[in-house]
C-alpha positions in Angstrom: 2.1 13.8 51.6 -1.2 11.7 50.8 -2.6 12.6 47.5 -6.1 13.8 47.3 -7.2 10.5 45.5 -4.9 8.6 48.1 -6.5 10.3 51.0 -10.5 9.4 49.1 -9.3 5.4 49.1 -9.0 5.8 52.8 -11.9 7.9 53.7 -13.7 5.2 51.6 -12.4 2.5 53.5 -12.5 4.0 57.2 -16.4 4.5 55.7 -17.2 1.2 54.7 -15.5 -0.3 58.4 -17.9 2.1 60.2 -20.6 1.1 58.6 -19.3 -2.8 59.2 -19.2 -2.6 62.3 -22.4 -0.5 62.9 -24.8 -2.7 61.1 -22.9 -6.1 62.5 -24.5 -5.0 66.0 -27.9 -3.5 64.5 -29.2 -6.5 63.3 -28.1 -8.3 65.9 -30.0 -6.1 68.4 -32.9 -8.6 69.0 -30.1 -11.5 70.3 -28.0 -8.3 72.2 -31.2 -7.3 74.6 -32.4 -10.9 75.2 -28.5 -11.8 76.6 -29.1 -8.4 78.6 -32.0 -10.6 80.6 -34.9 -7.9 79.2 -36.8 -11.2 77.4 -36.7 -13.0 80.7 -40.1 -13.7 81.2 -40.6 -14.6 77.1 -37.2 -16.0 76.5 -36.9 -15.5 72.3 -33.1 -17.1 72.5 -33.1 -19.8 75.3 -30.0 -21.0 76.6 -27.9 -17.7 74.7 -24.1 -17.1 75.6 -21.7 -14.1 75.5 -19.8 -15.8 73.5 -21.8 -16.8 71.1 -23.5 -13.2 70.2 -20.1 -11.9 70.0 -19.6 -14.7 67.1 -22.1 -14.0 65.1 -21.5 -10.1 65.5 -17.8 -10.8 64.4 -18.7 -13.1 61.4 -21.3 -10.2 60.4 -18.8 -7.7 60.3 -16.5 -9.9 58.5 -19.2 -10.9 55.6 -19.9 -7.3 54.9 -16.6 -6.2 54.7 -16.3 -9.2 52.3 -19.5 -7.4 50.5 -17.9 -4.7 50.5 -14.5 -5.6 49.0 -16.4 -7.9 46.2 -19.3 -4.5 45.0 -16.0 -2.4 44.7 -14.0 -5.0 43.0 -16.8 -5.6 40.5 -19.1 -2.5 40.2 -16.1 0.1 40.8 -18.3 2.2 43.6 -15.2 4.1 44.8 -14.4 5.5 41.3 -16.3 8.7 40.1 -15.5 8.0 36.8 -18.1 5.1 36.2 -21.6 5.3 35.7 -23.5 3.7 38.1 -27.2 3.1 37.1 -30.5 1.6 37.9 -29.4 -2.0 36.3 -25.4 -1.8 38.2 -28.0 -1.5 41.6 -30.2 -3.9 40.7 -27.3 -6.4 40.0 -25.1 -5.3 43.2 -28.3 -6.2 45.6 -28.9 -9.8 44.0 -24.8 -10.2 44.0 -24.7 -9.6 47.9 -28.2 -11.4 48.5 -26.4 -14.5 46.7 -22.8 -14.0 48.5 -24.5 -13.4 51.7 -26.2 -16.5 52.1 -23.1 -18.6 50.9 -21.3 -16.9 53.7 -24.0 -17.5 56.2 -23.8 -21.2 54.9 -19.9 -21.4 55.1 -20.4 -19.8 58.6 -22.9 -22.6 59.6 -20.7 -25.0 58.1 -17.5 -24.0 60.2 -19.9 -23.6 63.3 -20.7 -27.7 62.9 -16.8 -28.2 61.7 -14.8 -26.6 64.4 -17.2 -26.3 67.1 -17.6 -22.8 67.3 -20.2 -21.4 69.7 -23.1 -19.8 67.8 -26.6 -19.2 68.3 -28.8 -22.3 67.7 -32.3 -21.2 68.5 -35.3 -21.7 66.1 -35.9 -17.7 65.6 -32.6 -17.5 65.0 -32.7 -19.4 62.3 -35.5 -17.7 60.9 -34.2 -14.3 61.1 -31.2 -15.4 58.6 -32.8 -14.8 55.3 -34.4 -11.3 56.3 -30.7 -10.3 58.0 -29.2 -11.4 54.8 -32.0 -9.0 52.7 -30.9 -6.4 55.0 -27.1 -6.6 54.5 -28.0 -6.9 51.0 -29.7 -3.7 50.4 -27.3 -1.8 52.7 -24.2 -2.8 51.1 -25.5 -1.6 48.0 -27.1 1.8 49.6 -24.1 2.7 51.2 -21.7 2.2 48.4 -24.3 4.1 46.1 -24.5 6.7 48.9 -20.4 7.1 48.9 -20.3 7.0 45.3 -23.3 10.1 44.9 -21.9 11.8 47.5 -18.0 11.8 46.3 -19.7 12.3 43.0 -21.2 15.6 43.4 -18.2 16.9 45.5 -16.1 16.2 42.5 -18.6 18.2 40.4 -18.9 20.9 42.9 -14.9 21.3 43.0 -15.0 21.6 39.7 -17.5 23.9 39.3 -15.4 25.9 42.1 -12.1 25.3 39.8 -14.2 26.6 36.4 -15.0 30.0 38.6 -11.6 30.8 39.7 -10.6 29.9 36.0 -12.7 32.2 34.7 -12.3 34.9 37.3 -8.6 34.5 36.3 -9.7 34.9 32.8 -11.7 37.7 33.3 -8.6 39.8 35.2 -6.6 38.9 32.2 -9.2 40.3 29.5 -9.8 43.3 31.8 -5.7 43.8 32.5 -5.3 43.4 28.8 -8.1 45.8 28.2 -6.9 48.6 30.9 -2.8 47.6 30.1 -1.1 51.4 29.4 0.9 49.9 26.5 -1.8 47.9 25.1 -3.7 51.6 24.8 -0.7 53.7 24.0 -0.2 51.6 21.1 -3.8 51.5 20.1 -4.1 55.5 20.5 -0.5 56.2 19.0 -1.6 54.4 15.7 -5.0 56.1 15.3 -3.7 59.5 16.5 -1.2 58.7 13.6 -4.2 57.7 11.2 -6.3 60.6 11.8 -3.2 63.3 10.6 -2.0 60.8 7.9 -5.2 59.1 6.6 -8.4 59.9 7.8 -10.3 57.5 6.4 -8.6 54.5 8.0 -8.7 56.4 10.5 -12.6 55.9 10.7 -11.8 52.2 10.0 -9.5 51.2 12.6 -11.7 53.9 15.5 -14.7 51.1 14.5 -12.7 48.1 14.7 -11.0 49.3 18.3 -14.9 49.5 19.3 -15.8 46.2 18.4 -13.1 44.9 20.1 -13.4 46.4 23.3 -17.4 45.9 23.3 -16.4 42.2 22.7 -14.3 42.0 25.4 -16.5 43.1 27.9 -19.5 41.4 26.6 -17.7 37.8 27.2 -16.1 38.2 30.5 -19.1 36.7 31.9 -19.7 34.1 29.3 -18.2 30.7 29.1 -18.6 29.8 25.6 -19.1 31.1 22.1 -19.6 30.2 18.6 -16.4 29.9 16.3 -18.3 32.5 14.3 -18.4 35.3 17.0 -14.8 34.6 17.7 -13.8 34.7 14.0 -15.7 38.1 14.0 -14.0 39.3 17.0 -10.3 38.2 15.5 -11.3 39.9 12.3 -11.4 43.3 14.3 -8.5 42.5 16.6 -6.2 41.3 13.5 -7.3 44.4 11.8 -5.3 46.8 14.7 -2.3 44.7 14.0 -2.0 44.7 11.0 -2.4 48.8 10.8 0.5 48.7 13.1 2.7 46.6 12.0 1.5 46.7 8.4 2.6 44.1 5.8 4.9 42.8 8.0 2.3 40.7 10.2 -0.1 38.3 7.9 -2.7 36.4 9.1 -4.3 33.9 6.9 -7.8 32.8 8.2 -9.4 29.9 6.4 -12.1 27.8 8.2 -14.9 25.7 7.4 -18.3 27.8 7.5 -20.1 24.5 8.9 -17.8 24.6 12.2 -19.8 28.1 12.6 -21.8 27.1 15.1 -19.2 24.8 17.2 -18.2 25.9 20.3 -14.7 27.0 22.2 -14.2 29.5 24.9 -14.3 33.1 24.6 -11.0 35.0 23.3 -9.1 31.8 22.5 -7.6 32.8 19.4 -6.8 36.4 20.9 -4.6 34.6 23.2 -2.8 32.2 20.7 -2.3 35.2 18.3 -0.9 37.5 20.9 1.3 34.9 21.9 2.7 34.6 18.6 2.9 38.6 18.3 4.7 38.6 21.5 7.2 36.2 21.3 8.0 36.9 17.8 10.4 39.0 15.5 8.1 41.1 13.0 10.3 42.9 11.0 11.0 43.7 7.5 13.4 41.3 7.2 11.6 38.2 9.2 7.5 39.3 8.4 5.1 37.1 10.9 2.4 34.5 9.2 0.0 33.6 11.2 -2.4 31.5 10.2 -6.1 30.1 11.4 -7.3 26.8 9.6 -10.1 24.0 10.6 -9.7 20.2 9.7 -12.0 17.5 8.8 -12.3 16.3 12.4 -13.4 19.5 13.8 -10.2 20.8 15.6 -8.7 24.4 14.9 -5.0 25.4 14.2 -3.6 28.0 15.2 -0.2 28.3 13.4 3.1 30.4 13.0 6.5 30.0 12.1 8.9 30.5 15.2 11.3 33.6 14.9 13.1 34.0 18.3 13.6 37.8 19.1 16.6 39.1 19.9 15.6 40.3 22.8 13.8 38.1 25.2 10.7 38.4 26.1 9.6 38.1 29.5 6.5 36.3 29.9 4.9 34.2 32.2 2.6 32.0 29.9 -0.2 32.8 32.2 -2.5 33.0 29.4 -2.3 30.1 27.8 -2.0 27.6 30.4 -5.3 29.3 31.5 -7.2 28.4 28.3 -5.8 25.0 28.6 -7.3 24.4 31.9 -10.7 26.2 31.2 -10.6 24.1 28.1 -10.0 21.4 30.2 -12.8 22.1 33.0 -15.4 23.5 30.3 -15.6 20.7 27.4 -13.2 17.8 29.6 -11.2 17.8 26.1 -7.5 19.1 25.6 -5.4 21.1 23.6 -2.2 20.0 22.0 0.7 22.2 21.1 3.0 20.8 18.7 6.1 23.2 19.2 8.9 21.8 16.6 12.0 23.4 15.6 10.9 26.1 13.0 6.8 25.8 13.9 4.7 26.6 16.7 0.7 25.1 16.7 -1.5 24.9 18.9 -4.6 22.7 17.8 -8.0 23.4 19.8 -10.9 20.6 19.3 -14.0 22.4 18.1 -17.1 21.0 20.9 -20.3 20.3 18.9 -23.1 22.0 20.4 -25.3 19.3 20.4 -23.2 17.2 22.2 -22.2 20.2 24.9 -26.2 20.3 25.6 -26.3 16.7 25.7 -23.1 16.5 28.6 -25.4 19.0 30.3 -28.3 17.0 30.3 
């Protein structure tokens, strides 16, 4: 089975034959109705054989597919990845203007070598440097044509890739959100709180509010702030640690000028539930998670692995989805670095300047 790239090198190629062919009779139109007898009584191509329009039509056809292969080979117009712009289409015209008319002078020098039939009248002649204009500027506008065109239908499929990520996302926060276990737990502890101790009680009723107002405020958002997030985990870390005490500990230290940088919503809820989950939290093995920033803008997301007993069944859905809206959001990646007694997950901080600026 043809992969999609595979089946775009064809297309690309089928494309650039078409249009070969096409044009290789186009601007040979004038030569095609005279050797149809319709300039009979002002005869533009006297003398004019069969033979010799299909000559020049076939040595057309072949100098633009030659155009063709030499703009791709050199510019790179079947790639989405380069930039093509203004100067690349100024230099791809004057490239095929030049290579044309060597061709058309190799052409007349195998016509006079080898005797082959071509046409020899005076406007024939003439018409040369305008064909050679022509094929010019429509090698170049077609490749740039095929190149816009496969352009924005890679952005549009990724744009359509981004939704279904987030739409995924989104069912996860609201399945998390509307999860019977998830809630049991949360209302088991506070029931718990309020006949124990009342006043944390208060505590944790406000910091289950600002986590579910969060929650729903970002299922339509695409990006925050490393500070809305850190205030978000601050709340959500909070519940844990009421329920499981001293025996989860998180240890949050980030850079306050990273503040502003960007990352996708409920990142770090996913990395610290997946540490939670996957876990022992005991007495015996307590869980340290912590939350750090480097130099180089990228946040860590660390915890020492303790293998349950009990395994944990788990699909990972979670955070293979914030690697691929990472991916599709900010084109940059996320590592994991999973050794034998550590599991980190590092997550590159975007700059919001340069996010606006990859907009622009």
């Amino acid at each position: 089975m043809n992969s999609p790239g595979k089946k775009y090198e064809n297309k690309y190629r089928m494309s650039l034959v078409v249009i070969s062919v096409a044009v290789s009779f186009l601007i040979h139109i004038p030569e095609i109705i005279n050797l149809l007898g319709y300039f009979d009584s002002h005869n533009v191509f006297p003398g004019i054989q069969t033979l010799e329009v299909v000559n020049e039509i076939f040595f057309s056809c072949l100098a633009l597919l030659l155009l063709f292969w030499l703009n791709t080979v050199v510019f790179h117009f079947n790639k989405t990845a380069v930039k093509i712009g203004w100067q690349k289409l100024v230099l791809s015209f004057l490239l095929c203007w030049l290579a044309s008319t060597i061709l058309s002078n190799v052409f007349y020098h195998l016509h006079k070598t080898f005797d082959i039939l071509a046409v020899q009248s005076t406007a024939h002649h003439y018409l040369h440097p305008i064909r050679d204009f022509i094929i010019s500027g429509v090698v170049t506008g077609s490749c740039y044509i095929i190149y816009i065109t496969r352009r924005q239908q890679k952005i549009l499929l990724e744009n359509q890739q981004l939704k279904l990520e987030n739409i995924l996302s989104q069912y996860e926060s609201l399945k998390s959100q509307l999860n019977p276990h998830m809630l049991f737990n949360s209302l088991n502890t506070l029931r718990s709180l309020i006949r124990e101790e009342p006043v944390k009680a208060q505590n944790y009723t406000q910091e289950l509010s600002n986590v579910l107002r969060y929650m729903l405020q970002v299922n339509d958002s695409q990006r925050t702030t490393l500070a809305e997030e850190l205030e978000f985990i601050n709340s959500f870390t909070f519940l844990l640690e009421m329920r499981y005490e001293d025996n989860l500990i998180f240890e949050i230290k980030t850079d306050k000028k990273y503040n502003s940088y960007l990352l996708p919503p409920m990142s770090l809820q996913v990395l610290i539930e997946n540490a939670v989950k996957h876990n022992e939290i005991s007495d015996r093995h307590p869980l340290k998670v912590s939350v750090t920033t480097t130099e180089d803008a990228v946040l860590h997301v660390c915890n020492p692995i303790q293998p349950k007993l009990t395994s944990t069944t788990g699909t990972g859905i979670g955070l293979d989805n914030l690697i691929k809206r990472y991916r599709l959001l900010f084109d940059k990646d996320i590592t994991i670095d999973n050794t034998e007694n550590m599991f980190c997950v590092s997550i590159p901080l975007i700059n919001p300047a340069n996010y606006e600026n990859t907009d622009n």
